[in-house]
MDAnalysis code that builds the backbone (N, CA, C; Angstrom):
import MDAnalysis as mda
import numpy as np

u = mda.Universe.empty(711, n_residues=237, atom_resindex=np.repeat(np.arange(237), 3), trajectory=True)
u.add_TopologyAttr("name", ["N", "CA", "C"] * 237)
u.add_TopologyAttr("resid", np.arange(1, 238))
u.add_TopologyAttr("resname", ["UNK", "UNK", "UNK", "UNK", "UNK", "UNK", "UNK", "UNK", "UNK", "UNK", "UNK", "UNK", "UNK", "UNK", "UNK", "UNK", "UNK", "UNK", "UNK", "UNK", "UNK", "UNK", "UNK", "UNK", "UNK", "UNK", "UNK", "UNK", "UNK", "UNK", "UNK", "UNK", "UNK", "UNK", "UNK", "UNK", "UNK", "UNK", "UNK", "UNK", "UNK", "UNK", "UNK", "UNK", "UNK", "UNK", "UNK", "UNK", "UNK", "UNK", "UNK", "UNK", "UNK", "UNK", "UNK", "UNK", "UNK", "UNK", "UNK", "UNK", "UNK", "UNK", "UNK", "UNK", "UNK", "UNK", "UNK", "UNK", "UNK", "UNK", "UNK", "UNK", "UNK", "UNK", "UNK", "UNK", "UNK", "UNK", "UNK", "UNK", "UNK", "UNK", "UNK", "UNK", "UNK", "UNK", "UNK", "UNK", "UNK", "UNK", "UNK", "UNK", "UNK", "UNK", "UNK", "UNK", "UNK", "UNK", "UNK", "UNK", "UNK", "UNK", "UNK", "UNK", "UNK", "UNK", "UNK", "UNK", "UNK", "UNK", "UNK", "UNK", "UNK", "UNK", "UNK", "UNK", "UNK", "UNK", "UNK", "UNK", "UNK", "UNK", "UNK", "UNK", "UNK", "UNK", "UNK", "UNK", "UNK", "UNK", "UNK", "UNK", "UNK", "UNK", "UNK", "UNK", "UNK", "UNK", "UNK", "UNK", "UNK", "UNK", "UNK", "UNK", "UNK", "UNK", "UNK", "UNK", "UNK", "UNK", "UNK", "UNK", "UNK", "UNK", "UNK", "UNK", "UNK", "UNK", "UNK", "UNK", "UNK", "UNK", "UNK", "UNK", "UNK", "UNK", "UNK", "UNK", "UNK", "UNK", "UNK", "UNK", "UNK", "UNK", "UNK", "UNK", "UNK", "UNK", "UNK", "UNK", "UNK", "UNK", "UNK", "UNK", "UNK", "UNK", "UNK", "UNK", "UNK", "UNK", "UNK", "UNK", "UNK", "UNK", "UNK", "UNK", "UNK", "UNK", "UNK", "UNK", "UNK", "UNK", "UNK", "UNK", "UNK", "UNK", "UNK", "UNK", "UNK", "UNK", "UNK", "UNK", "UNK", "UNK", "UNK", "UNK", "UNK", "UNK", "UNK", "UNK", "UNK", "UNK", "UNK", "UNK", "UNK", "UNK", "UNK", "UNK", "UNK", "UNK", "UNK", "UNK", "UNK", "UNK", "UNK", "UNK", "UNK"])
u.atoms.positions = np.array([
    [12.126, 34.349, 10.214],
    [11.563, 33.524, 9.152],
    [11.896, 32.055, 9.411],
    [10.757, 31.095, 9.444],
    [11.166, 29.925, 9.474],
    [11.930, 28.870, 8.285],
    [12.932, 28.079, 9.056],
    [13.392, 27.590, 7.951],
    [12.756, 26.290, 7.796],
    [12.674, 25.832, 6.339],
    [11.804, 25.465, 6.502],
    [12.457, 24.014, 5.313],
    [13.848, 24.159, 5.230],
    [14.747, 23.303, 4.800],
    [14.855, 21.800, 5.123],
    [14.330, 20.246, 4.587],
    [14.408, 19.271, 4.867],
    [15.551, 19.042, 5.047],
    [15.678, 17.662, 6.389],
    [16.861, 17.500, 6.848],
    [17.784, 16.224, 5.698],
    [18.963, 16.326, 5.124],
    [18.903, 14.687, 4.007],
    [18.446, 13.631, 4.982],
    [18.281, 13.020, 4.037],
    [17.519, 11.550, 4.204],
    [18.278, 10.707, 3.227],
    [18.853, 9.819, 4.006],
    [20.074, 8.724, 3.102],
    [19.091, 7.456, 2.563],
    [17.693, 7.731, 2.777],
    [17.382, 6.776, 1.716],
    [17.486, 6.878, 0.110],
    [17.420, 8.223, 0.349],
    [17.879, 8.752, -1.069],
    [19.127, 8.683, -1.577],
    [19.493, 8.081, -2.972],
    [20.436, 8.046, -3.580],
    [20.789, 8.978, -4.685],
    [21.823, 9.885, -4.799],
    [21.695, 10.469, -6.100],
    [22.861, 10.476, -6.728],
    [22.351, 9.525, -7.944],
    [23.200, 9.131, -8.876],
    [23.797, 10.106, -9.418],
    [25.592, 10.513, -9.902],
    [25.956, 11.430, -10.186],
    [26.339, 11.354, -11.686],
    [25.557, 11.075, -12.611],
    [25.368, 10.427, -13.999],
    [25.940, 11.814, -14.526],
    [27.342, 11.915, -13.947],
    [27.614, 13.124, -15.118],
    [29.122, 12.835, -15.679],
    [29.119, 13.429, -17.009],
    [30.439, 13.428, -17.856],
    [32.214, 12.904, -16.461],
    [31.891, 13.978, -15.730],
    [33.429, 13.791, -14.999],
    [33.216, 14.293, -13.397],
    [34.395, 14.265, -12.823],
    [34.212, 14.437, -11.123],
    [33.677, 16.083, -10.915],
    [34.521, 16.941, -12.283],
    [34.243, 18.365, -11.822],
    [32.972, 18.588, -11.810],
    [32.332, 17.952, -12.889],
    [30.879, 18.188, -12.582],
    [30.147, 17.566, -11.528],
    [30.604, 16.618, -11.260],
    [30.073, 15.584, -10.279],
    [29.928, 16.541, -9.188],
    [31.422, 17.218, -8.644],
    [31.470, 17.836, -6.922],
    [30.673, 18.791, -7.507],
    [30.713, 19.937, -8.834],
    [29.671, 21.100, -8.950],
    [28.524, 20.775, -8.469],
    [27.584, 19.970, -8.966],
    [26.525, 19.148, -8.656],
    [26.034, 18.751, -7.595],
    [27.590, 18.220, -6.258],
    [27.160, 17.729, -4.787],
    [26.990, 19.283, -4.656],
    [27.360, 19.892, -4.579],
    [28.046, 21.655, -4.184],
    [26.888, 22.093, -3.900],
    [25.828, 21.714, -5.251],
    [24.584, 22.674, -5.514],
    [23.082, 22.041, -4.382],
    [23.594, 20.820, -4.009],
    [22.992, 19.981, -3.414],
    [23.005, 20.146, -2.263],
    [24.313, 20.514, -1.504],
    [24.692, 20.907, 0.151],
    [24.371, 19.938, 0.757],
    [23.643, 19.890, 2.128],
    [23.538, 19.393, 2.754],
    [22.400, 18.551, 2.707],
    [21.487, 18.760, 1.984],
    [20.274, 17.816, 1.484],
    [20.254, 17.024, 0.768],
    [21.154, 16.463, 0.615],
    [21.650, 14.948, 0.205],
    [22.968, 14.701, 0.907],
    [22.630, 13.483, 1.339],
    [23.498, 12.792, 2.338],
    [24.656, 11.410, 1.306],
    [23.750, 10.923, 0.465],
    [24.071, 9.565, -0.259],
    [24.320, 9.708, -1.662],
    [25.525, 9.497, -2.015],
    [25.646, 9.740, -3.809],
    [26.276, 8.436, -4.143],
    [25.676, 8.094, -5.212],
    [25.939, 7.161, -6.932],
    [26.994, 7.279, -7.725],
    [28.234, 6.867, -7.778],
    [29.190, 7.191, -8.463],
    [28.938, 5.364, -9.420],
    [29.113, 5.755, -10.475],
    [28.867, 4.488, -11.428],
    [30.053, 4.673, -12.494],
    [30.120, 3.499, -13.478],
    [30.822, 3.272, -14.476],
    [31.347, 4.014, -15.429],
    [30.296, 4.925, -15.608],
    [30.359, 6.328, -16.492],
    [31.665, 7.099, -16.419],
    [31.231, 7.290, -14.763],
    [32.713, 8.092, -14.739],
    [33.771, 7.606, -14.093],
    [33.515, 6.732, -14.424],
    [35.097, 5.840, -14.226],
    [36.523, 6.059, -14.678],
    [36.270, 6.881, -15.257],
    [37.547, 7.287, -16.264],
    [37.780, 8.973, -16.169],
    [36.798, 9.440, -15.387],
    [36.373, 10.830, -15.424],
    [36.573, 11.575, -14.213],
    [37.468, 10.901, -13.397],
    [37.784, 10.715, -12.198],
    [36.736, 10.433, -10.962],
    [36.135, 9.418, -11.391],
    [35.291, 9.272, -10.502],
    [35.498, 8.369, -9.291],
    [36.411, 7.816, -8.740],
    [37.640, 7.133, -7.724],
    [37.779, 8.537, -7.148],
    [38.199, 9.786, -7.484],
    [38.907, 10.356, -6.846],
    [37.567, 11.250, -6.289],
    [36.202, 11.812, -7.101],
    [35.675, 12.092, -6.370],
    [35.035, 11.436, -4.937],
    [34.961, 9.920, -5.200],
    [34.024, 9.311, -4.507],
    [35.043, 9.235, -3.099],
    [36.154, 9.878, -3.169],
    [37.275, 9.469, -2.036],
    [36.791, 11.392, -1.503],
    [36.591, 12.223, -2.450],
    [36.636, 13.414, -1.749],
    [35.143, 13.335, -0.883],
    [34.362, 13.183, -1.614],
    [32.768, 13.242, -0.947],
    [32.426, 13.009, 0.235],
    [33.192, 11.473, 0.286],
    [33.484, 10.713, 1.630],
    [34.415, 11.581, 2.690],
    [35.584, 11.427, 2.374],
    [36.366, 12.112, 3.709],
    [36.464, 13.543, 3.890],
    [36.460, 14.697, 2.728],
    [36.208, 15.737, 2.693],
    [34.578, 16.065, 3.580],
    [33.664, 15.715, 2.688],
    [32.294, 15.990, 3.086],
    [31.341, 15.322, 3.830],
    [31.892, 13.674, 4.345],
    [30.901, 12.748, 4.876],
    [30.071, 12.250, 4.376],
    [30.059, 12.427, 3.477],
    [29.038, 11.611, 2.386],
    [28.704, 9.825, 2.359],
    [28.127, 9.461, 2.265],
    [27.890, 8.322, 2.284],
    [27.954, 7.739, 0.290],
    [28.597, 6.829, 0.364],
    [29.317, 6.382, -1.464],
    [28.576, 5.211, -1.588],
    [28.045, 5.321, -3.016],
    [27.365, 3.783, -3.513],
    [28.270, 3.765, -4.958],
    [28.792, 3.100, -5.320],
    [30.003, 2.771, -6.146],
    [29.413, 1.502, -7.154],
    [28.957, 1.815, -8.459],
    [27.980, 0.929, -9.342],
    [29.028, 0.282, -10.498],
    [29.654, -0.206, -9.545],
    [30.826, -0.909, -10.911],
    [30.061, -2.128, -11.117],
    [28.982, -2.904, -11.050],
    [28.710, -4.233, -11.587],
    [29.556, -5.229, -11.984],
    [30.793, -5.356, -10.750],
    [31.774, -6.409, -11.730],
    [31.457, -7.247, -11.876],
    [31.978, -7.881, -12.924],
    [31.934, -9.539, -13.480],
    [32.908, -10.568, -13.920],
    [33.630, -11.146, -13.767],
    [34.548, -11.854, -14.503],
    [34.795, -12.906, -13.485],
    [36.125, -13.540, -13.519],
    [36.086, -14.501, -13.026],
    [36.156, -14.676, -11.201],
    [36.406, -15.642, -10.378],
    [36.209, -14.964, -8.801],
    [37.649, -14.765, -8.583],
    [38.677, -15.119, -9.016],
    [40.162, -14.292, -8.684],
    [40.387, -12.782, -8.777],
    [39.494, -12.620, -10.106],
    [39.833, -11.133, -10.045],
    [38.645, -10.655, -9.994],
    [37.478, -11.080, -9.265],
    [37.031, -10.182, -8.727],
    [36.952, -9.790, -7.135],
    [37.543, -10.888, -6.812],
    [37.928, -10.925, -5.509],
    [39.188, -9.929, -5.120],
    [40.191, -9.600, -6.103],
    [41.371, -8.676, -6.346],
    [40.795, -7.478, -6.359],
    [40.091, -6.937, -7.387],
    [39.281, -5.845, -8.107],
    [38.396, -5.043, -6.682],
    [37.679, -6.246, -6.139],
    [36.575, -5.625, -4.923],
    [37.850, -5.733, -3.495],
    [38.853, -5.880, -3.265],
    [39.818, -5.944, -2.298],
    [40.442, -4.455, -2.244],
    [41.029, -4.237, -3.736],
    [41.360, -2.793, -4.019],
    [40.386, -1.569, -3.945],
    [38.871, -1.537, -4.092],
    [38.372, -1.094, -4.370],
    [37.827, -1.270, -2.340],
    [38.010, -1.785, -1.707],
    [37.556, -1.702, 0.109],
    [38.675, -0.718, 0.462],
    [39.405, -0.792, -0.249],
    [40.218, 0.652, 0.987],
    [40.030, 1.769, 0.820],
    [39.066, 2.080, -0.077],
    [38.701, 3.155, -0.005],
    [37.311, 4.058, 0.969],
    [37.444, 2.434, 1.597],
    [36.381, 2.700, 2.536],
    [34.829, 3.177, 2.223],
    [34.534, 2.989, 1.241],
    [33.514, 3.216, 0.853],
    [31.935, 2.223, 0.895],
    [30.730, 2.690, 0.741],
    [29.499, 1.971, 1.375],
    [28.925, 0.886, 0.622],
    [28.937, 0.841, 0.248],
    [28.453, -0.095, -1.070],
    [29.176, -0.406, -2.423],
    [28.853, -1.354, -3.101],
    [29.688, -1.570, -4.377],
    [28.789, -2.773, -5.136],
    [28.267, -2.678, -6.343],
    [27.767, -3.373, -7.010],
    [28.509, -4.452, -7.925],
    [28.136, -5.770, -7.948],
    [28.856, -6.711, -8.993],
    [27.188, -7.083, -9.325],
    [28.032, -8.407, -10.429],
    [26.442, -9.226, -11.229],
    [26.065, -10.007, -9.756],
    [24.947, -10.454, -10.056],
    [24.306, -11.819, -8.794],
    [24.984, -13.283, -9.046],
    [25.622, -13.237, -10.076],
    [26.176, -14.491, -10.020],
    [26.934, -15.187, -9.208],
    [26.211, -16.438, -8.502],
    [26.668, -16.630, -6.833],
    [28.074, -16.681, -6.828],
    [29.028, -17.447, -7.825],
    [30.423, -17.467, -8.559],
    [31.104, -15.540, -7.956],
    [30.388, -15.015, -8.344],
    [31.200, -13.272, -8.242],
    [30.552, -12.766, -6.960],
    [29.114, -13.015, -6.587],
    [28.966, -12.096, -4.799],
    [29.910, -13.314, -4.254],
    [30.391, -14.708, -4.433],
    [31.191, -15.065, -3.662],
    [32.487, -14.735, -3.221],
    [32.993, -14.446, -4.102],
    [34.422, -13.616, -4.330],
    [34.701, -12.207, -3.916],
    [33.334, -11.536, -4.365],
    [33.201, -10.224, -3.675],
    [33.721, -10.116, -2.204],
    [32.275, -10.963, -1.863],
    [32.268, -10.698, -0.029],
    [33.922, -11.268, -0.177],
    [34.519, -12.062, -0.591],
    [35.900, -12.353, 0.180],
    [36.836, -11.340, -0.147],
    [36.706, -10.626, -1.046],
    [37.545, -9.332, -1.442],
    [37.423, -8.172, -0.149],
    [35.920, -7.670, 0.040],
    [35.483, -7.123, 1.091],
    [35.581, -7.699, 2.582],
    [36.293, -8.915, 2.888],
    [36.268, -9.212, 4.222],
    [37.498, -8.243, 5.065],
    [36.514, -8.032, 6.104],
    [37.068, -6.985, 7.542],
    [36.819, -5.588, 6.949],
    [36.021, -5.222, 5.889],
    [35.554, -4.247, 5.468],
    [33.939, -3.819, 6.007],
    [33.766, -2.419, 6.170],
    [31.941, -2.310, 6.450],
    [31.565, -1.990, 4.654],
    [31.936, -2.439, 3.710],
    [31.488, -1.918, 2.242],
    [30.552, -3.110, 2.072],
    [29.146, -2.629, 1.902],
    [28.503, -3.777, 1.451],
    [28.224, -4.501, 0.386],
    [28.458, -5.416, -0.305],
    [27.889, -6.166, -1.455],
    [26.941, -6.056, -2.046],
    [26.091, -5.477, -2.853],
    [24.708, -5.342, -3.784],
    [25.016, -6.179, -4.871],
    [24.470, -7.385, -5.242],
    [24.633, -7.774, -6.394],
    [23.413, -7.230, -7.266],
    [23.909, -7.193, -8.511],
    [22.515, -7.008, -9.278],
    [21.664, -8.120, -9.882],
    [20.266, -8.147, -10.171],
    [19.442, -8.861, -10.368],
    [19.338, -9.105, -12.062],
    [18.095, -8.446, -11.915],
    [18.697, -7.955, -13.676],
    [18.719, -6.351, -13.931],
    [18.989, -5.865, -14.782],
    [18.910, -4.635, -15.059],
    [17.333, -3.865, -15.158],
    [16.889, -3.018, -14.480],
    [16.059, -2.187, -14.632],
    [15.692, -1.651, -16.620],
    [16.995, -1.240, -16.849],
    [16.424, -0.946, -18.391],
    [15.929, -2.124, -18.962],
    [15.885, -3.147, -18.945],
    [15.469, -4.211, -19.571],
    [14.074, -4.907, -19.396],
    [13.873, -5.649, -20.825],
    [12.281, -5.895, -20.678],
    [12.601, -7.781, -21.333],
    [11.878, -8.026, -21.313],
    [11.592, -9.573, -21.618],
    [12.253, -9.563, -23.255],
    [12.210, -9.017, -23.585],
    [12.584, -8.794, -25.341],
    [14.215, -8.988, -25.633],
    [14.400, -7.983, -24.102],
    [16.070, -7.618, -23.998],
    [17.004, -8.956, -23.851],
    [15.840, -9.761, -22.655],
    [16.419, -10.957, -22.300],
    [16.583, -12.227, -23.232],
    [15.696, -12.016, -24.269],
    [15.094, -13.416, -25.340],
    [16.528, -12.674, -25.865],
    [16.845, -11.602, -26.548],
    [18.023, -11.274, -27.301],
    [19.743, -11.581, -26.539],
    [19.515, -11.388, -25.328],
    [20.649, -12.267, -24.798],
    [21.130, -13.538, -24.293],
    [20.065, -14.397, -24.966],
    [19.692, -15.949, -24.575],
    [19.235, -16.037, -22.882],
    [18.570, -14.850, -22.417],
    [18.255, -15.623, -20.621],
    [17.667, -16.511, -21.150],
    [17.376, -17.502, -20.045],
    [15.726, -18.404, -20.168],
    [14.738, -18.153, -20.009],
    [14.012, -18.565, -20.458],
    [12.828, -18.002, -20.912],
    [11.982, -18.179, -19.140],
    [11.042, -17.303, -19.278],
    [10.245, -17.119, -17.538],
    [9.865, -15.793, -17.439],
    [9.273, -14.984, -16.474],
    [8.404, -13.523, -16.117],
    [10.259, -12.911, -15.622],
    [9.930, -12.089, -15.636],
    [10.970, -10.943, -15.327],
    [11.119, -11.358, -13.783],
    [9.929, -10.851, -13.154],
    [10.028, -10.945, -11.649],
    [10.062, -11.943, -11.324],
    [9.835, -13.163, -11.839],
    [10.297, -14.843, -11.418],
    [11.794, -14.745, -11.532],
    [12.502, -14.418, -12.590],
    [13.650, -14.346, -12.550],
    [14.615, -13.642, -11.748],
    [14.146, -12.576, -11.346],
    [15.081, -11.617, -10.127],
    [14.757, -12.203, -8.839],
    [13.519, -13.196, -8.837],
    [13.836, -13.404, -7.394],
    [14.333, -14.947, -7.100],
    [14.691, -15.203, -8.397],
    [15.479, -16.655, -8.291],
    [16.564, -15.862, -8.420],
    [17.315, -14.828, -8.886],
    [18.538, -14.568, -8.912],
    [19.078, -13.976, -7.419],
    [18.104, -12.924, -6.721],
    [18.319, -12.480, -5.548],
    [18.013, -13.340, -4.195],
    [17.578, -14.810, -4.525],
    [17.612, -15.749, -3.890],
    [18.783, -16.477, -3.438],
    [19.268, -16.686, -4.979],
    [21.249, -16.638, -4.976],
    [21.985, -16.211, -4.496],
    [21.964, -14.823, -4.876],
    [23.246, -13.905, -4.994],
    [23.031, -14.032, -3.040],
    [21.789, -14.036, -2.172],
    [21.384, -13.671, -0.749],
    [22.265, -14.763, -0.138],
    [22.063, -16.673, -0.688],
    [22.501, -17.587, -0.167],
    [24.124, -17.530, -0.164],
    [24.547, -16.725, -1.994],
    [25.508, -16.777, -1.463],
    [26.680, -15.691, -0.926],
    [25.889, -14.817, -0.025],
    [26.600, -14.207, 0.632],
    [26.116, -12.459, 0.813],
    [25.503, -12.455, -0.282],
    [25.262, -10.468, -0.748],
    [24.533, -10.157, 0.699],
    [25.153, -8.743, 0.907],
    [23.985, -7.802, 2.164],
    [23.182, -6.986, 1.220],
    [22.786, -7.650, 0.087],
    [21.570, -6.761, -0.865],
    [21.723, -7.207, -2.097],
    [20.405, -6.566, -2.290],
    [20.722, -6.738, -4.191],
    [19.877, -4.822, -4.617],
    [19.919, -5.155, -6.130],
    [19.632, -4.120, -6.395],
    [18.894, -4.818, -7.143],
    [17.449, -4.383, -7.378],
    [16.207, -4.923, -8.111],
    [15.690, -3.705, -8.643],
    [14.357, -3.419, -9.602],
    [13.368, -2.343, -9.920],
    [12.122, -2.749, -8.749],
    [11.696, -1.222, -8.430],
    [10.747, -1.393, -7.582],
    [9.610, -2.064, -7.850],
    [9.771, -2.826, -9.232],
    [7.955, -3.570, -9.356],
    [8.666, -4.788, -8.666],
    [9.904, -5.707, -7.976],
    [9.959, -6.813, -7.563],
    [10.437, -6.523, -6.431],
    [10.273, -5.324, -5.636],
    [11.372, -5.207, -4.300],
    [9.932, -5.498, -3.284],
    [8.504, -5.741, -3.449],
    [7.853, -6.306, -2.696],
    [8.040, -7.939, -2.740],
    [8.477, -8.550, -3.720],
    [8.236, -9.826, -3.792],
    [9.914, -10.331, -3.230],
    [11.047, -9.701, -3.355],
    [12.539, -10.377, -2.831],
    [12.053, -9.956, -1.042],
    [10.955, -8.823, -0.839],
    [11.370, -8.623, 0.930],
    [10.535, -9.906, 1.295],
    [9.901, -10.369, 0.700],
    [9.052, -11.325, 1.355],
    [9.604, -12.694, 1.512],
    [11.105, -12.505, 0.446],
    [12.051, -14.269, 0.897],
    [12.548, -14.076, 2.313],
    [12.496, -15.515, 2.451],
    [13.123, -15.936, 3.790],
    [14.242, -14.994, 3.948],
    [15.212, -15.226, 2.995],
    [16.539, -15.212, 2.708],
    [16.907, -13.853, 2.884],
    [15.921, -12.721, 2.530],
    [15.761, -11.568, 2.618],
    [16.176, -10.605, 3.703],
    [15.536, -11.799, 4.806],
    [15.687, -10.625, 6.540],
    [17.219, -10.135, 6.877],
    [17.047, -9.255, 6.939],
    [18.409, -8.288, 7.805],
    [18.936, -7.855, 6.268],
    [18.324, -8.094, 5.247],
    [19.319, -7.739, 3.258],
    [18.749, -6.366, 3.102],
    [19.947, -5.565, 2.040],
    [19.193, -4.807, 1.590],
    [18.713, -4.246, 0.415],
    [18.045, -3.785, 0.005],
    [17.031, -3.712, -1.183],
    [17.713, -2.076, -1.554],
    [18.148, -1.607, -2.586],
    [18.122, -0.674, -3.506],
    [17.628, -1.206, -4.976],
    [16.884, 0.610, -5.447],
    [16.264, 0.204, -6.555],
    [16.519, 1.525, -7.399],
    [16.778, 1.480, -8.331],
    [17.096, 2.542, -9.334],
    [15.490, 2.042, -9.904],
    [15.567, 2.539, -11.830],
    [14.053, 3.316, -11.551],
    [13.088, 3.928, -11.387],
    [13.550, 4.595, -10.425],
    [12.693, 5.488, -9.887],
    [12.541, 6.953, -10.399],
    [11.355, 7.211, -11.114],
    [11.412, 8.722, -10.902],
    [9.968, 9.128, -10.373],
    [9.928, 10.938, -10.093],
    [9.069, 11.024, -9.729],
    [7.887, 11.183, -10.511],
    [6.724, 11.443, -9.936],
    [5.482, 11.667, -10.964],
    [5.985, 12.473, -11.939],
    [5.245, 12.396, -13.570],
    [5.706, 13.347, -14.818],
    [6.712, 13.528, -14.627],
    [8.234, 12.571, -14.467],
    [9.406, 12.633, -15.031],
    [9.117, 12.277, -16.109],
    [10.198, 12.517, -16.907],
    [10.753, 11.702, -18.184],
    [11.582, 10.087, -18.002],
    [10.486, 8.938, -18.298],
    [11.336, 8.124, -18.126],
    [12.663, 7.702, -18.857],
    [12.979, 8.548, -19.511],
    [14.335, 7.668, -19.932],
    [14.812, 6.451, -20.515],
    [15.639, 5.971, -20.709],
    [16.170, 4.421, -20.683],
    [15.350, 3.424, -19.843],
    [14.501, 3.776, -18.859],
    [14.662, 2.997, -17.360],
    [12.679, 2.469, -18.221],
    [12.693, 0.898, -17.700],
    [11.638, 0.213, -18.560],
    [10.339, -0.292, -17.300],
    [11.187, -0.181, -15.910],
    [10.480, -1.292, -14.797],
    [10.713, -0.348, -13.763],
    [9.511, 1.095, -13.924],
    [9.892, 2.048, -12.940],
    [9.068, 1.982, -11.821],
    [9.166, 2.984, -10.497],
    [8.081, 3.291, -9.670],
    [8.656, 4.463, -9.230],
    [7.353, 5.336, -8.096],
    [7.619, 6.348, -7.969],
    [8.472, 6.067, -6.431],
    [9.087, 7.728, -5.767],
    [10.076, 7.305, -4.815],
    [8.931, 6.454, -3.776],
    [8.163, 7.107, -3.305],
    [7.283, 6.687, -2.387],
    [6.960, 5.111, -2.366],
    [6.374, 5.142, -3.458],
    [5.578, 3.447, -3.699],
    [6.919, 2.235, -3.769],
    [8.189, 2.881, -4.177],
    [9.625, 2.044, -3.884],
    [9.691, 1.885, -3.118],
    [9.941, 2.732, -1.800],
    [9.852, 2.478, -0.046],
    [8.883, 1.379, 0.424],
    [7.526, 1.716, -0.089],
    [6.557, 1.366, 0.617],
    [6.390, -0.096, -0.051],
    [7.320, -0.295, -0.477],
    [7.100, -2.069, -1.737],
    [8.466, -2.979, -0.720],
    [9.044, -2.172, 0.100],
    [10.581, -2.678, 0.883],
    [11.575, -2.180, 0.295],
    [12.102, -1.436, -0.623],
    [13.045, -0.722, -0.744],
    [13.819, -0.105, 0.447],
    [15.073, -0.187, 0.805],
    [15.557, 0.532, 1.512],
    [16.474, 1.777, 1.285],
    [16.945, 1.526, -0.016],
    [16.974, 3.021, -0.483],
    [16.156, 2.835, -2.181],
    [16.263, 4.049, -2.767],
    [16.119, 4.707, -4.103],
    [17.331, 5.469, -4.413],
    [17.266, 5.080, -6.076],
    [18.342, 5.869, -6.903],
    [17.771, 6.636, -7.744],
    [17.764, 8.038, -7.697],
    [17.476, 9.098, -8.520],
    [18.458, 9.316, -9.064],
    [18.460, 9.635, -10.438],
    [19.506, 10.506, -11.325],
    [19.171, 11.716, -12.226],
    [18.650, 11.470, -12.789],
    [18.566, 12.936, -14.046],
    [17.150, 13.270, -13.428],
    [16.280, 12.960, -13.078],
    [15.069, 13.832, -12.275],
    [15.579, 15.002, -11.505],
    [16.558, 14.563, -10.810],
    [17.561, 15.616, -9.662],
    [18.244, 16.565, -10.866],
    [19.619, 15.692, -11.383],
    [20.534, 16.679, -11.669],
    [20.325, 17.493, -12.772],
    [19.041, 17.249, -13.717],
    [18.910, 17.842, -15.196],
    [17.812, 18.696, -14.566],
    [17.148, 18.968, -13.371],
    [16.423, 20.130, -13.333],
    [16.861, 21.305, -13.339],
    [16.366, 22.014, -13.289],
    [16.415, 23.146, -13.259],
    [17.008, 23.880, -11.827],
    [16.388, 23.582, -10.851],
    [16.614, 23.422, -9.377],
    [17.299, 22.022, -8.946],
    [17.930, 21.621, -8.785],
    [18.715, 19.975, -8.455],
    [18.071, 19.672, -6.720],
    [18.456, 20.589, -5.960],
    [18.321, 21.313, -4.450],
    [16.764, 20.985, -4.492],
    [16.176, 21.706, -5.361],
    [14.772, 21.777, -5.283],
    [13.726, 20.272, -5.350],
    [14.744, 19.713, -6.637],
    [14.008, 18.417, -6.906],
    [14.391, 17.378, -5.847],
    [15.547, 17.580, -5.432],
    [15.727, 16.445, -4.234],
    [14.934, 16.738, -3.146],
    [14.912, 17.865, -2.494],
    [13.963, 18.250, -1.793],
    [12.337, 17.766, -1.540],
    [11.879, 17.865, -2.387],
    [10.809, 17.012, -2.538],
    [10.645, 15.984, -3.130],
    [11.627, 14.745, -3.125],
    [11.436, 13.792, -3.439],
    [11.425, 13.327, -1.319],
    [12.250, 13.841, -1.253],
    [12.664, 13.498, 0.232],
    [11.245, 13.978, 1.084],
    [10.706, 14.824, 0.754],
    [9.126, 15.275, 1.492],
    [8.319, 14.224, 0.815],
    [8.276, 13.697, -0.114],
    [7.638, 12.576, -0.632],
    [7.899, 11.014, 0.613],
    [9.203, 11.136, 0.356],
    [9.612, 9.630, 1.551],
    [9.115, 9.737, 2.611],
    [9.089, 11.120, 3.143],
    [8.542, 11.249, 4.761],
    [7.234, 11.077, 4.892],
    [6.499, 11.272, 3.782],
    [4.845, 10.722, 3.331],
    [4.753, 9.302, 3.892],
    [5.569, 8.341, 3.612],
    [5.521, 7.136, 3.641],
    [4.931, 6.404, 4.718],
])
C-alpha cells in the first residue's frame, strides 16, 4: 500500500494556543512528524510553555517560534531577549518599535534566533486603532511604515496579515527579511478573533514566508488531518 503521507513543510506554523505544555506536547504527539514548526506564545507562558518549547526543540527537533511581543524599555528588553537566546530557539517576537527591535537584535547578538517585530496586530481593524489613539491613515499604509522601521532598524522580519505581506515584499528594505503572517485560515474556517485574514495558499503566494495556523489545526477533529492538507494546499503554490 502506498504511503501516501506528506512530508512537514516548515512553512507551516502551528500555533500551540493551548491552556498548558501537557496539552501542548499531547497535541505535537498527535501531529508527529507532519509538522516540523510550532508557535509557543504568551498564553502559555505561565503554563509551562519555556519548558515545552526547550523539549520540542532538543528532544524532537522541532523548529520554535516564541510570540512574546516584548515591549518596554531597550535595557530590559535587551536583558529579557538575551535570556530568552539561550535557549536556542528560532524566532522571537517584540513590538516594531525601532527603540525595542533595537535592543532586541543586541540581546540576540552571536545568536541564530531571529527578530520578528510586529506590525500591527492582525485582530485589529481601523476602529481598534482610532480607540488606541494610532494616527489616523489605511491599515496597510501603516504596517508598511512600521515594517519599514522595525527592517532599518535591524529586524530579520516582521510579522504582518497576509492582506499587506504583498506590499512590505515589495520594500527595498525587505530583500533577504522575513515575512510571517498569522491570519490565516483555511477555506470555511471559523474566523475567530482574527479581522485581516487570507487563505494558506494566497499568504505564500502574496510573499509570506511562513503561515501561522492555530485552532483550524488543533480544534479539529483530526489535527494530523487538518495540517495535512493545509500543507498539500502550499505545495499547490
Amino acid at each position: 500500500m502506498t504511503d501516501l503521507t506528506l512530508p512537514a513543510d516548515d512553512r507551516l506554523i502551528v500555533a500551540l494556543d493551548v491552556p498548558n505544555a501537557h496539552e501542548g506536547l499531547l497535541l505535537a504527539n498527535r501531529l508527529g512528524d507532519a509538522v516540523s514548526f510550532y508557535k509557543i506564545g504568551l498564553g502559555m507562558l505561565t503554563g509551562g510553555g519555556l519548558a515545552l518549547a526547550t523539549e520540542l526543540k532538543l528532544d524532537q527537533g522541532k523548529r520554535i517560534f516564541l510570540d512574546m511581543k516584548l515591549f518596554d524599555i531597550g535595557a530590559t528588553v535587551e536583558a529579557a531577549v538575551k535570556g530568552l537566546a539561550q535557549f536556542e530557539l528560532d524566532f522571537l517576537t517584540v513590538h516594531g518599535d525601532p527603540h525595542v527591535v533595537n535592543a532586541a537584535k543586541q540581546g540576540a547578538a552571536g545568536k541564530d534566533m531571529k527578530i520578528l517585530a510586529v506590525t500591527i496586530l492582525t485582530s485589529l481593524d481601523r476602529a481598534d486603532l482610532d480607540g488606541a489613539l494610532i494616527k489616523p491613515g489605511d491599515i496597510a499604509d501603516l504596517v508598511l511604515e512600521r515594517a519599514g522601521r522595525a527592517f532599518d532598524a535591524g529586524a530579520d522580519g516582521v510579522i504582518a496579515s497576509p492582506q499587506e505581506a504583498a506590499l512590505i515584499r515589495a520594500l527595498p528594505e525587505a530583500e533577504g527579511k522575513l515575512i510571517v503572517t498569522p491570519g490565516v485560515r483555511p477555506a470555511g474556517a471559523d474566523l475567530g478573533d482574527q479581522k485581516r485574514i487570507a487563505t494558506p495558499a494566497s499568504a505564500i503566494a502574496a510573499g509570506a514566508d511562513h503561515i501561522v495556523v492555530g485552532r483550524p489545526i488543533h480544534r479539529a477533529s483530526d489535527p494530523r488531518a487538518a495540517a495535512e492538507a493545509i500543507i498539500a494546499e502550499l505545495r499547490g503554490v
